[in-house]
Backbone as CSV, one residue per row, in Angstrom:
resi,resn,N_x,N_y,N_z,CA_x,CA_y,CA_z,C_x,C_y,C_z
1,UNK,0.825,-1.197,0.000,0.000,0.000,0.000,0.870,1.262,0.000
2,UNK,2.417,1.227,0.934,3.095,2.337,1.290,3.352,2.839,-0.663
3,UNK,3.801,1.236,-1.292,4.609,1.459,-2.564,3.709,2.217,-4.046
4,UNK,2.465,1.860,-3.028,1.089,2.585,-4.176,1.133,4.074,-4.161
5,UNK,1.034,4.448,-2.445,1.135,5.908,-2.471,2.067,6.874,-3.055
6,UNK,3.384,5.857,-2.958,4.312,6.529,-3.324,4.229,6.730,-4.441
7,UNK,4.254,5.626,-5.438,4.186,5.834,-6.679,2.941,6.838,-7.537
8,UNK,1.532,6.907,-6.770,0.961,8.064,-6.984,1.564,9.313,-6.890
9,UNK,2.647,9.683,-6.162,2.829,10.736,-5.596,3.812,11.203,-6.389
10,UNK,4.771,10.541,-7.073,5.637,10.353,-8.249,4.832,10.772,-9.476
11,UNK,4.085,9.710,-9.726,3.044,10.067,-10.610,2.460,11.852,-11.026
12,UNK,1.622,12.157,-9.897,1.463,13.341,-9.783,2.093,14.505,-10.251
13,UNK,3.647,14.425,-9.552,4.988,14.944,-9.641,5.296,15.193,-10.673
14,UNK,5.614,14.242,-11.500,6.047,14.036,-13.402,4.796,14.353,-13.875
15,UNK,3.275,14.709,-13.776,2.264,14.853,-14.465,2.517,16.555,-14.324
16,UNK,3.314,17.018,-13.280,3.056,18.385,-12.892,3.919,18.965,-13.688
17,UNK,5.447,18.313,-13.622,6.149,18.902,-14.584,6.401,18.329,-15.994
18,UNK,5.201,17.785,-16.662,5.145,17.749,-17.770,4.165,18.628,-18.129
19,UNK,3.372,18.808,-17.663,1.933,19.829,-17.959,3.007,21.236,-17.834
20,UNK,4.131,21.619,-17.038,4.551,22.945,-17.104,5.812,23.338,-18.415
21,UNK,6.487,21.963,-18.366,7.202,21.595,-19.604,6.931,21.716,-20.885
22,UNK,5.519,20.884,-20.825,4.733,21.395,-22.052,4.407,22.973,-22.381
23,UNK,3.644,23.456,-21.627,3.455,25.137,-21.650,4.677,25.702,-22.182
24,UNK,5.272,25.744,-21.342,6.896,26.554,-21.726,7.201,26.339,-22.705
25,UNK,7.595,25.173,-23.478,7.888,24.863,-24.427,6.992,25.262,-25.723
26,UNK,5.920,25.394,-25.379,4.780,25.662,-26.854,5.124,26.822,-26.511
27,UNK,4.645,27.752,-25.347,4.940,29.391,-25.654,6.228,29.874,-26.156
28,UNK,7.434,29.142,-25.453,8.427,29.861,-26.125,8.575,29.218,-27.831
29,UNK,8.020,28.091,-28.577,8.078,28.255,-29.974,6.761,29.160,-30.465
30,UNK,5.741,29.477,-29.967,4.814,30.411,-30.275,5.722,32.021,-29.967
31,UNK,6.312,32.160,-29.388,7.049,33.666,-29.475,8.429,33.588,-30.295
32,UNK,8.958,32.574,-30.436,9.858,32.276,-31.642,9.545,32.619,-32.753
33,UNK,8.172,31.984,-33.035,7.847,31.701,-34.634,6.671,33.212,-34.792
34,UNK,6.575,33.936,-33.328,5.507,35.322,-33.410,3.995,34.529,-33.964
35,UNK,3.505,33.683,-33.642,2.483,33.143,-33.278,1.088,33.982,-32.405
36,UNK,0.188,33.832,-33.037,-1.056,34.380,-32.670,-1.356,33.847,-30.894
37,UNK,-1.697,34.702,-30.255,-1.432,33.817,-28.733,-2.498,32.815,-28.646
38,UNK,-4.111,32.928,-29.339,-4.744,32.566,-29.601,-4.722,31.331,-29.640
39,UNK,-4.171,31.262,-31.232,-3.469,29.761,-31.569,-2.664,28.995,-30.731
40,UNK,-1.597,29.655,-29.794,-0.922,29.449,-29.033,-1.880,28.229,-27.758
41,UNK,-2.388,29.189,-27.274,-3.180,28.741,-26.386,-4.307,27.405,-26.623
42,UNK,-4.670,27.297,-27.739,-5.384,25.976,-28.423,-4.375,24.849,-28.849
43,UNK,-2.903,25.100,-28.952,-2.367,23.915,-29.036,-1.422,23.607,-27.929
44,UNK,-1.756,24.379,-26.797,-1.663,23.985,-25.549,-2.351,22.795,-24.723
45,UNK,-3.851,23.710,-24.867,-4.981,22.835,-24.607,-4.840,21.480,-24.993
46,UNK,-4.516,21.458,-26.426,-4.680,19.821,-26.840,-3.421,19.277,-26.657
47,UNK,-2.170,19.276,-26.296,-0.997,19.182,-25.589,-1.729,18.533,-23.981
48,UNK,-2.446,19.214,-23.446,-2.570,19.022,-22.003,-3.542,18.203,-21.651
49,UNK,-4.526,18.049,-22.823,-5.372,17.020,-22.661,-4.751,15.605,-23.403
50,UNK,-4.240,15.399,-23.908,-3.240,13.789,-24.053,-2.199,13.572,-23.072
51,UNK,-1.856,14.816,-22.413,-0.829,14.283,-21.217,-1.681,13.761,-19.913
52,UNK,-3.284,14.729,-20.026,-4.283,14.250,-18.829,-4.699,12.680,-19.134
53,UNK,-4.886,12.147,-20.432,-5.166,10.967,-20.847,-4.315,9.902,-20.181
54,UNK,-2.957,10.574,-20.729,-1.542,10.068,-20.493,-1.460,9.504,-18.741
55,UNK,-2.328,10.571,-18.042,-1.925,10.851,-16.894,-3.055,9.712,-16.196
56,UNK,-4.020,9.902,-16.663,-5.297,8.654,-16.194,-5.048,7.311,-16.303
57,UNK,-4.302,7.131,-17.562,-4.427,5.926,-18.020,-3.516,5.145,-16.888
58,UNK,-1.918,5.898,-16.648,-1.310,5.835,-15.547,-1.291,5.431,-14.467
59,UNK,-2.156,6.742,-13.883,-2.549,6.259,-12.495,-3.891,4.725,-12.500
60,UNK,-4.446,4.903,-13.453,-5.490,3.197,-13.290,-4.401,2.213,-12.942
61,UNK,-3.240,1.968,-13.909,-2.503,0.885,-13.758,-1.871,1.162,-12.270
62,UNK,-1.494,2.306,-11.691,-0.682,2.136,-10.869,-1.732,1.888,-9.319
63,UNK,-2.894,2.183,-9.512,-3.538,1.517,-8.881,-4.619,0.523,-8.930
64,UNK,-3.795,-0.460,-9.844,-4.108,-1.720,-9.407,-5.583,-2.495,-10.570
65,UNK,-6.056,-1.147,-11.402,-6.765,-1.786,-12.146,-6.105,-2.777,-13.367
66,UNK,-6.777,-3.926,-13.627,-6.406,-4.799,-14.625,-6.342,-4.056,-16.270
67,UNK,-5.403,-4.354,-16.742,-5.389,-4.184,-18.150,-6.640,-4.410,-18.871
68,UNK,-7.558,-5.941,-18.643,-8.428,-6.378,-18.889,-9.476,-5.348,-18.814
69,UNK,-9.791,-4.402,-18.200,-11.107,-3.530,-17.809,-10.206,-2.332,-18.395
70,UNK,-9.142,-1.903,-18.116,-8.574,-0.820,-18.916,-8.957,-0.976,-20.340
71,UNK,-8.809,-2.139,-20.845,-9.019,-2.456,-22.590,-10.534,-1.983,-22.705
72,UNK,-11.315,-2.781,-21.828,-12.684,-2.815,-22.164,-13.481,-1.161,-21.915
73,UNK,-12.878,-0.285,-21.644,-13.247,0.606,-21.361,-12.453,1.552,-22.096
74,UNK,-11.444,2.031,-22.511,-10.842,2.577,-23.552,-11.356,1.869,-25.054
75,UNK,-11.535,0.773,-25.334,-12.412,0.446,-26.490,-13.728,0.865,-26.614
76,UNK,-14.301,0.786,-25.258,-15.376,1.471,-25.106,-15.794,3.001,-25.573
77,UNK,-14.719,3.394,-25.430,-14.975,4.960,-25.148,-14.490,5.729,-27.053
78,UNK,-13.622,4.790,-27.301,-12.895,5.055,-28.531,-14.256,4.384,-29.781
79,UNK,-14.721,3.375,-29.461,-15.698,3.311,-29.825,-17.321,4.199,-30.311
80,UNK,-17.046,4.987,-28.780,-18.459,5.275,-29.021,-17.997,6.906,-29.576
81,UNK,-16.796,7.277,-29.485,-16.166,8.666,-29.965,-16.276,8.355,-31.775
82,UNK,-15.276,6.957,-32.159,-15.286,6.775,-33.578,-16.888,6.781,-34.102
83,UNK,-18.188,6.172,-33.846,-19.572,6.300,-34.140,-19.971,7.989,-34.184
84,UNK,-19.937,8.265,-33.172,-20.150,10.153,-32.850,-19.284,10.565,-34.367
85,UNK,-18.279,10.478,-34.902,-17.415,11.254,-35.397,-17.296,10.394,-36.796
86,UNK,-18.252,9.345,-36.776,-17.829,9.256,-38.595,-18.609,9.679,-39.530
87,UNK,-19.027,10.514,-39.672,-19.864,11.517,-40.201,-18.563,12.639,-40.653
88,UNK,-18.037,12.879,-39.824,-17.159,13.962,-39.254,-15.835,13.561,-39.194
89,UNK,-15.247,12.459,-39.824,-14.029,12.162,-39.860,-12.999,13.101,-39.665
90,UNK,-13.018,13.901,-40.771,-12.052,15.247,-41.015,-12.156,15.526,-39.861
91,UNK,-12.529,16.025,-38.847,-12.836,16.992,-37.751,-11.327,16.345,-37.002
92,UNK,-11.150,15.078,-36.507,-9.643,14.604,-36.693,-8.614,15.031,-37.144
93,UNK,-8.724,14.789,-38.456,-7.227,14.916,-39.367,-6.942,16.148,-39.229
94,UNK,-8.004,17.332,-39.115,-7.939,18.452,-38.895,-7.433,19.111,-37.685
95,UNK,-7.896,18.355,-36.685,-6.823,18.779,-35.578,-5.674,18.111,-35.266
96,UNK,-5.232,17.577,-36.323,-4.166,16.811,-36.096,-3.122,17.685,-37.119
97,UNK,-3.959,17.904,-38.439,-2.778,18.906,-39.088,-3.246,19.798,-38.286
98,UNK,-3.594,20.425,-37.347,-3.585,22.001,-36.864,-2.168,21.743,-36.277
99,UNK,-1.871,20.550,-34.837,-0.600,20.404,-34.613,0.633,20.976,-35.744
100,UNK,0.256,19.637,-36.624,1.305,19.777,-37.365,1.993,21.496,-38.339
101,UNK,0.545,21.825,-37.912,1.096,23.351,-38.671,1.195,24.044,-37.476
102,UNK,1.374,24.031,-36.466,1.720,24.841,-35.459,3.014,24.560,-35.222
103,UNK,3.210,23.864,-35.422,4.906,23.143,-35.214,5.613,23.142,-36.667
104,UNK,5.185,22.845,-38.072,6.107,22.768,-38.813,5.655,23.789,-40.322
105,UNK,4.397,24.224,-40.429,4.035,24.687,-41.342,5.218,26.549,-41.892
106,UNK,5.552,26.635,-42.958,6.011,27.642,-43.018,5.707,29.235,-43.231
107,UNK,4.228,29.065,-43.014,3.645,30.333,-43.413,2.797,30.816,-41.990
108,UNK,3.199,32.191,-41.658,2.051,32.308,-40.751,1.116,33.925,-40.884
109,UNK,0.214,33.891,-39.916,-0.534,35.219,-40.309,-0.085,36.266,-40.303
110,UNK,-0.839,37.027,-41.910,-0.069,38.029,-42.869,0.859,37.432,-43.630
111,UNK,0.955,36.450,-44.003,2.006,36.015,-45.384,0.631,36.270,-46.386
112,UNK,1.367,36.315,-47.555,0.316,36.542,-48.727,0.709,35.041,-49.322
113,UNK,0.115,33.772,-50.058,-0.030,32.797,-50.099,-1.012,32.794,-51.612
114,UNK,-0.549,31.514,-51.784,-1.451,30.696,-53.243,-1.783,29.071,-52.997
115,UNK,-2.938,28.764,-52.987,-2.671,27.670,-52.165,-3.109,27.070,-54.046
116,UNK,-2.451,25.834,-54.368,-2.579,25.523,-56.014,-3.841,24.482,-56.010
117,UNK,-4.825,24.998,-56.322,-5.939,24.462,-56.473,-6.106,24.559,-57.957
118,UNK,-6.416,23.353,-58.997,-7.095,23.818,-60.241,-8.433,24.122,-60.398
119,UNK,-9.486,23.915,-59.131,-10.974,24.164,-59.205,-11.047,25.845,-59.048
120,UNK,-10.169,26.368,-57.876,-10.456,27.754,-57.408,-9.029,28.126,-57.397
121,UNK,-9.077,29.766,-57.715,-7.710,30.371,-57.304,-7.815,30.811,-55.970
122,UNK,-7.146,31.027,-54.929,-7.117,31.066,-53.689,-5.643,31.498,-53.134
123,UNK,-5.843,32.708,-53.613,-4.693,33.428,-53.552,-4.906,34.629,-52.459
124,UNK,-4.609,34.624,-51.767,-4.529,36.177,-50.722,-3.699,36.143,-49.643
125,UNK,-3.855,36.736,-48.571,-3.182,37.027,-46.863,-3.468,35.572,-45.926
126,UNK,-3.354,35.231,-44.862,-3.147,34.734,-44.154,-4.405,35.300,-42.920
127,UNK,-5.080,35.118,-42.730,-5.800,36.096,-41.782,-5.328,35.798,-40.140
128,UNK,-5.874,33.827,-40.356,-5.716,33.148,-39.024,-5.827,31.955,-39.374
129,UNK,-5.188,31.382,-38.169,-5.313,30.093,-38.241,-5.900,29.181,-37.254
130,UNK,-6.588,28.471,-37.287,-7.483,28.094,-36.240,-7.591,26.696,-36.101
131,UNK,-8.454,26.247,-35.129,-7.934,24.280,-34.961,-8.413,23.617,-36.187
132,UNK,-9.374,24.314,-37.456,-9.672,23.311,-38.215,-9.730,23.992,-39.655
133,UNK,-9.529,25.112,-39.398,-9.372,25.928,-40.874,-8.024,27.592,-41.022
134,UNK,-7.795,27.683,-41.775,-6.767,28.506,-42.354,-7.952,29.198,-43.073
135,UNK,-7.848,30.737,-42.563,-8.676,31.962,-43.102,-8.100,32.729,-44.180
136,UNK,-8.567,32.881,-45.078,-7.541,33.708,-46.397,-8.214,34.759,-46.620
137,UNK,-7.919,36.022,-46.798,-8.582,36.899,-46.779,-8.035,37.050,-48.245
138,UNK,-9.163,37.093,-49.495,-8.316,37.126,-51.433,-8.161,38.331,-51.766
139,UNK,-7.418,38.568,-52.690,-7.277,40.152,-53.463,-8.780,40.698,-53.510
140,UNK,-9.699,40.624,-53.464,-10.563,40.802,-53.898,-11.757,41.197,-52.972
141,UNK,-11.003,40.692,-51.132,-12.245,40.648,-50.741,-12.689,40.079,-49.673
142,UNK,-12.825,39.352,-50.203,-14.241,37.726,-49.997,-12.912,37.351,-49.213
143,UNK,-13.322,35.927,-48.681,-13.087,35.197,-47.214,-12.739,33.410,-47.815
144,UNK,-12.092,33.320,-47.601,-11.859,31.173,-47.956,-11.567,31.062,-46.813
145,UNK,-12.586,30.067,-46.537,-11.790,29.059,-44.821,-11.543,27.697,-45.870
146,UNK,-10.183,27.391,-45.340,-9.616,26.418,-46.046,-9.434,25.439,-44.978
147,UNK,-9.672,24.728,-44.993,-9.403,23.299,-43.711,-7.720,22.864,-43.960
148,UNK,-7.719,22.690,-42.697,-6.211,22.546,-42.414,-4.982,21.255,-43.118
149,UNK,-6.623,20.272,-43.254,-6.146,19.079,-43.383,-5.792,19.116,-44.908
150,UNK,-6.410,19.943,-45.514,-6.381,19.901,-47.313,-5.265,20.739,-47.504
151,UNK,-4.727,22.141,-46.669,-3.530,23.084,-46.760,-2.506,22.159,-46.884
152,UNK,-2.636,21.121,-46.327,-1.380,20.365,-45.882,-1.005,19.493,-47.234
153,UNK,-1.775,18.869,-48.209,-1.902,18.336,-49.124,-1.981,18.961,-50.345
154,UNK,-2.275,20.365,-50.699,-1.687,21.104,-51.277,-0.183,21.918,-51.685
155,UNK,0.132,22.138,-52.918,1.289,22.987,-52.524,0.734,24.387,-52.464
156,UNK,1.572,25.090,-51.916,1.330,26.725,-51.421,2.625,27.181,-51.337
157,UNK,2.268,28.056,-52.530,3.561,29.230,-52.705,3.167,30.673,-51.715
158,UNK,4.194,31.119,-51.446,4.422,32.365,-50.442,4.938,33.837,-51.852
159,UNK,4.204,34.696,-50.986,4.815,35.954,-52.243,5.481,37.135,-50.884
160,UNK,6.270,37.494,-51.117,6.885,38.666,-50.576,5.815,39.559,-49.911
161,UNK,5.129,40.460,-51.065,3.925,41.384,-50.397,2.789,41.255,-51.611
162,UNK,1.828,42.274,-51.183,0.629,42.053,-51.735,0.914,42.585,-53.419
163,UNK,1.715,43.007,-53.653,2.117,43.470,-54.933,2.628,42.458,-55.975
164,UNK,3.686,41.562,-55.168,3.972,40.088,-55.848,2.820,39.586,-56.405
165,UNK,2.079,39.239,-55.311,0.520,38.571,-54.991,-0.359,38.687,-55.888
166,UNK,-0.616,40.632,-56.499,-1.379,40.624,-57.266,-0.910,40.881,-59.088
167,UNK,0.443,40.487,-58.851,1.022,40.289,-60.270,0.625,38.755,-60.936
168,UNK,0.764,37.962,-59.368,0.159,36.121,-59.849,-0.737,35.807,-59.832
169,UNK,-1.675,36.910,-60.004,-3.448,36.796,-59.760,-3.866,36.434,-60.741
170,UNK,-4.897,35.240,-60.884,-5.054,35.312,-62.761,-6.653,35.735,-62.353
171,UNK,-6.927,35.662,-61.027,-8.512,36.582,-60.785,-8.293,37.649,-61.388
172,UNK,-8.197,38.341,-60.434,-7.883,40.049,-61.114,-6.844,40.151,-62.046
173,UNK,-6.693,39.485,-63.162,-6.342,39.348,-64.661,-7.661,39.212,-65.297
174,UNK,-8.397,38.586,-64.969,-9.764,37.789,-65.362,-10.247,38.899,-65.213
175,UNK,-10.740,39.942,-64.232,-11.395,41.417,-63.914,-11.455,42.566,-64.587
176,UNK,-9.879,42.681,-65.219,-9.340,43.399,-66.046,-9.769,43.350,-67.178
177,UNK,-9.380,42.149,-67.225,-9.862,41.960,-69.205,-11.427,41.806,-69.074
178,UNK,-12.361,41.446,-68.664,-13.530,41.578,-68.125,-14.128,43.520,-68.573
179,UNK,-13.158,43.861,-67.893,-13.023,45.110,-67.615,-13.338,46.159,-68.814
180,UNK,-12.130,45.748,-69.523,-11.804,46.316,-70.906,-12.530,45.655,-72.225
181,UNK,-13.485,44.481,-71.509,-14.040,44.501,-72.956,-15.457,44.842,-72.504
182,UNK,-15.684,45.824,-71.243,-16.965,46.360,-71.354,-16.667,47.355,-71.646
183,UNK,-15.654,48.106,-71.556,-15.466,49.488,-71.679,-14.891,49.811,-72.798
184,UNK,-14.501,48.138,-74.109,-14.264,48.023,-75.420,-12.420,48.768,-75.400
185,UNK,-12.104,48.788,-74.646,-10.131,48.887,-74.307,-9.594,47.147,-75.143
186,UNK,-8.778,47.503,-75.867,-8.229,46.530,-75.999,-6.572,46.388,-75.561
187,UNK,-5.946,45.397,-76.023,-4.353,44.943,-74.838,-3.505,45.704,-76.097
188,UNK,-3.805,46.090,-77.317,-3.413,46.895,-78.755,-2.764,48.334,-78.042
């Protein structure tokens, strides 16, 4: 019983300074990389809730529950989460590339961006980035929430400033000439 407490108490200990380890560590690459605190703070959250998982699953074994009921109850639960969420698959992958672009993606808010789509051009700023979509604010305007999980599977070129940006526009190329053949201007 003495070797249970103890080891809770250990437990605890390493749960405390991993939960502060973690923090530190995301804020100081969120002020490295000049990170939205916002964002900051949401991939904290989900940082601290797999170490709380981390931390449950733990303490069951260390006191004394069987693997056997651990299984049956983490299948349980993963179960009835996978049913809830397959409708909603993406909602996953999506916070999973949010990680991954919080940690490795090279563009952040205010880069001007092209993300290479052949259906849509989707070219503008960076607005924000959020647990399940990337906000683009276009030359033009208008608003694209782009899901995180598809940014990632795309290529996306970066432009210097909005001037680059609107030299690689083939929208507002399209506007122009639009333009000039209402107003009968030709490229002559």
């Amino acid at each position: 019983m003495l070797v249970q407490i103890g080891l809770v108490a250990l437990l605890v200990l390493a749960y405390a300074i991993a939960m502060r380890l973690s923090s530190t560590a995301i804020h100081s690459v969120g002020l490295r990389r000049s990170l939205n605190d916002l964002r900051v703070s949401l991939i904290s959250k989900m940082i601290n809730l797999a170490l709380t998982a981390v931390f449950i699953f733990s303490l069951c074994v260390v006191l004394g529950v069987g693997y056997g009921q651990l299984a049956v109850f983490f299948s349980s639960v993963f179960a009835v989460v996978g049913v809830a969420l397959f409708a909603q698959w993406s909602i996953l992958s999506n916070i999973t590339a949010s990680l991954i672009i919080f940690f490795g993606f090279p563009y952040r808010v205010g880069d001007w961006i092209k993300v290479v789509d052949k259906d849509e051009e989707i070219l503008g700023q960076i607005h924000e980035i959020s647990t399940f979509h990337v906000i683009i604010t276009r030359l033009t305007g208008d608003t694209v929430t782009y899901p995180n999980s598809m940014i990632l599977q795309k290529a996306v070129i970066r432009f210097r400033d909005e001037q680059e940006a609107k030299r690689h526009s083939q929208l507002l190329k399209e506007v122009v000439e639009d333009d000039n053949t209402v107003t009968g201007k030709s490229k002559n």
